[in-house]
N, C-alpha and C positions, 0 to 999 in steps of 0.2 A: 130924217132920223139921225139924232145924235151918233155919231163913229164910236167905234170903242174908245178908251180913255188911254190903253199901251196897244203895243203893236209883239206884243211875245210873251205871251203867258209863262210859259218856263221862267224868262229872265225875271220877272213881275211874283210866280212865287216864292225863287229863289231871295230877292231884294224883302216880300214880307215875312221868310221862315228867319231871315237874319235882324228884322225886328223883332219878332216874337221871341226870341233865341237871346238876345241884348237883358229879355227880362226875367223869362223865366227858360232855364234850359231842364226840368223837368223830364221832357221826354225825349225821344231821341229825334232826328231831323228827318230820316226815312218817312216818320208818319207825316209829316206837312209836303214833302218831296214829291214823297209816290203814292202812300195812300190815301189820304184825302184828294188828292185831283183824279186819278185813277177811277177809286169807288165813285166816287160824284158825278163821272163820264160812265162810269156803269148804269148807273141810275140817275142818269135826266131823263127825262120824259122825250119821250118822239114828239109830244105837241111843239116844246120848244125852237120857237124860232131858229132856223141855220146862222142868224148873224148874231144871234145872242149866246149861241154855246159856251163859246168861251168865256165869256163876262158871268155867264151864268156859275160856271163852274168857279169862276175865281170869287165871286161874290159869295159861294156857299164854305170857297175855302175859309172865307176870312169866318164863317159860322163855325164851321168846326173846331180853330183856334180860339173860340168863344167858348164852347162846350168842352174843349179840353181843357184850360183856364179852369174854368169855375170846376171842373170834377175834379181835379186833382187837390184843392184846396178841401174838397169834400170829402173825401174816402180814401187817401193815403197819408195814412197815419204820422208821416213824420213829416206832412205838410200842412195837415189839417190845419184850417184858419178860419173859425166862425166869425171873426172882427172883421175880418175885409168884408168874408162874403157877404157878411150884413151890408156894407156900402156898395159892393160891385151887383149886389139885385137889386140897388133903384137904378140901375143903367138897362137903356134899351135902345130898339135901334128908334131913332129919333128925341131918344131922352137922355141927356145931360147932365153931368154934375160933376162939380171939382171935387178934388181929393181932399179927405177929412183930415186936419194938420194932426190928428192924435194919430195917426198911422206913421208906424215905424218907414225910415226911407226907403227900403226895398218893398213893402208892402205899400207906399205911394207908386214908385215903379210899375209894380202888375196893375193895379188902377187904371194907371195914366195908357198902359197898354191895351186893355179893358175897353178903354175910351176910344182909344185910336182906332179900336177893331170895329165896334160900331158906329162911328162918324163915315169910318171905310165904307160900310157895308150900306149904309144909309145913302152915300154919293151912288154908289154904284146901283143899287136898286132904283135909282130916278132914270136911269137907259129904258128901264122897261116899260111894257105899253099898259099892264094892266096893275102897275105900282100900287096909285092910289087909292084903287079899288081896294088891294085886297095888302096895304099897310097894316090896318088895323088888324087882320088873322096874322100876321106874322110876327106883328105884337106879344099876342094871344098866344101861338105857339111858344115862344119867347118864356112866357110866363109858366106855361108848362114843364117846362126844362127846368125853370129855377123849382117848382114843387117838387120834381124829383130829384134835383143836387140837394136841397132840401131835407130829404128822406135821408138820401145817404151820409149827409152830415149828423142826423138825429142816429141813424144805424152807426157811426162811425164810434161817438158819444157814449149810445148805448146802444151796446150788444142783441138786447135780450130784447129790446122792440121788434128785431128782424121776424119776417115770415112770409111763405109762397105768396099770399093773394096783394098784400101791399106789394111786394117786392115785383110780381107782374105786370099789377097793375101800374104803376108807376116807374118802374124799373125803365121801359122801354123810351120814355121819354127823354132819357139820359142821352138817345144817339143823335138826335135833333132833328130826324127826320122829316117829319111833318112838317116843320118849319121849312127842310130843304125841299120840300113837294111843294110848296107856298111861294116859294122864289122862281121854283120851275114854271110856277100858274100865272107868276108875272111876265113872264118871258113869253107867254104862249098864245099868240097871234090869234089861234083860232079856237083860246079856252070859252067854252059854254059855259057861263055863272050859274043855271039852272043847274048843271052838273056839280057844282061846287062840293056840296056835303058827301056824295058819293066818290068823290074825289078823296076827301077829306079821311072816309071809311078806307078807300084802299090804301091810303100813306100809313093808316094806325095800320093795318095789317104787314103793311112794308117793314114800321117802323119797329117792328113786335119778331121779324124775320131777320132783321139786322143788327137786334136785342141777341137773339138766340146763336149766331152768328160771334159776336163776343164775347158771350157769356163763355162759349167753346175754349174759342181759342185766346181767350188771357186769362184763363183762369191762372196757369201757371205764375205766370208773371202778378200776380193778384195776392197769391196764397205766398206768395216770396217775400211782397209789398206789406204783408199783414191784413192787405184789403179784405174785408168782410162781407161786402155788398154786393158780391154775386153769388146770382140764386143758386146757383149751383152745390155751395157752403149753406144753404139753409137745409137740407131735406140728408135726413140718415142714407137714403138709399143710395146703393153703389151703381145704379144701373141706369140713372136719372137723368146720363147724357142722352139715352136712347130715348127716351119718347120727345125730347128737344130737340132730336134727330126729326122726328117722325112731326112733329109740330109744324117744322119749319115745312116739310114736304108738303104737306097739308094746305099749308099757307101760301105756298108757289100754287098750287093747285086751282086753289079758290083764288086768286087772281088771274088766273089763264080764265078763270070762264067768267070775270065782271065781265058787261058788255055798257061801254059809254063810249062818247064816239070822241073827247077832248084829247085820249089819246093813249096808247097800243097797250094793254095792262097783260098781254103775251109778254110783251119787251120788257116792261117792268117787272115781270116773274124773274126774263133771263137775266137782267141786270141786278137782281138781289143773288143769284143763283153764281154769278162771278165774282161780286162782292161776298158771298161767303167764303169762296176758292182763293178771293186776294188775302181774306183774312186769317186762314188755313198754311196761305205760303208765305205769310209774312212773321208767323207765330214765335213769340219769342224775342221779337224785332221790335211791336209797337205795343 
């Protein structure tokens, strides 16, 4: 089996938050630092291989700075950029293309970084054993993300399209989750393909828990930004944080009792369950 590609994950995200950072300095460095490898180690799957963890985690990093990328060109208002993002959704991982010379040079810039994050992510997913199999749903996931940046770009635009059942329904796609349960299936030695779609069902539930999870704790920073696209900002009621409260519980719940055997969907409750608590103590930060 192929070795890993570094030998210190820390010095390896440190070396890509200072690429990411050359292009777009957007947000601040804590969340590529400590929350994205942190939550990501909260929630890899037990099935994952022990020699893959760390490629694992760092392969999902370079995902998150994908998903942070394109949302922020979507739903903050004094970056909003429908011109690139029309060029950065034909990028995927295994799909290519040069920067369109009508892009201003700092919006060549985030492109080319665009580019770089999935050429990364594309080498690094070839480590794993069940890649080729399940390339194409990660694709697919992929493509789900861009329908919800999507959404939020159309909400950003216009106001008065926003509402609970789009906004749920799609909303949750924004945290890339399912894509990041797709990466862990690759990694996972002893994942059962007959289990796939059931797999598939727990990640939307994960993915809908790690929705509610944010939607909490940046609203502040959200309503500061002018950002419109949290559900929270759609519904009059003042009380609306509490059944998102009670959702999420609900949701830890009913994954304590899946029963598939590819891998511990207990673990996967507590690892959403910590991942709320990182998001809670970081609040304000990311």
């Amino acid at each position: 089996m192929t070795k890993f590609p570094f030998t210190n994950l820390r010095d390896e995200i440190e070396t890509l938050t200072k690429t990411y950072r050359e292009s777009s300095t957007l947000r601040p460095e804590v969340l590529f630092r400590d929350f994205l490898p942190t939550g990501y180690r909260f929630t890899t799957l037990t099935s994952v291989d022990g020699r893959f963890v760390d490629l694992v985690i760092f392969a999902k990093i370079h995902l998150g700075m994908i998903v942070t990328l394109y949302d922020d060109l979507a739903d903050h208002p004094r970056y909003y950029n429908p011109e690139l993002l029309k060029y950065l959704y034909k990028l995927n991982v295994g799909i290519d293309h040069v920067p369109a010379r009508s892009l201003a040079l700092q919006d060549q810039k985030v492109f080319n970084l665009a580019r770089y994050l999935f050429q990364r992510l594309a080498l690094l997913l070839q480590h794993f054993p069940h890649y080729k199999e399940l390339f194409p749903v990660l694709r697919f996931d992929l493509e789900q993300f861009y329908i919800s940046n999507k959404y939020s770009e159309l909400m950003t635009k216009l106001p008065a399209v926003r509402n609970l059942t789009e906004s749920r329904l799609l909303g949750p796609y924004n945290m890339g989750m399912v894509a990041a349960g797709t990466i862990d299936l690759m990694a996972s030695s002893g994942f059962d393909r007959r289990e796939l779609g059931t797999c598939r069902e727990i990640f939307i539930l994960g993915q809908r828990a790690g929705r509610i999870s944010n939607l909490l704790f940046t609203l502040r920073r959200e309503i500061s930004e002018g950002d419109l696209t949290n559900e929270i900002l759609m519904t009059s009621s003042e009380n609306y944080q509490n059944p998102l409260h009670q959702e999420f519980a609900d949701i830890l719940t009913k994954l304590q009792n899946q029963g598939i055997q590819t891998f511990s969907t207990v673990q996967y409750a507590t690892g959403l369950q910590a991942l709320n608590q990182l998001h809670q103590n970081l609040e304000g930060q990311i």
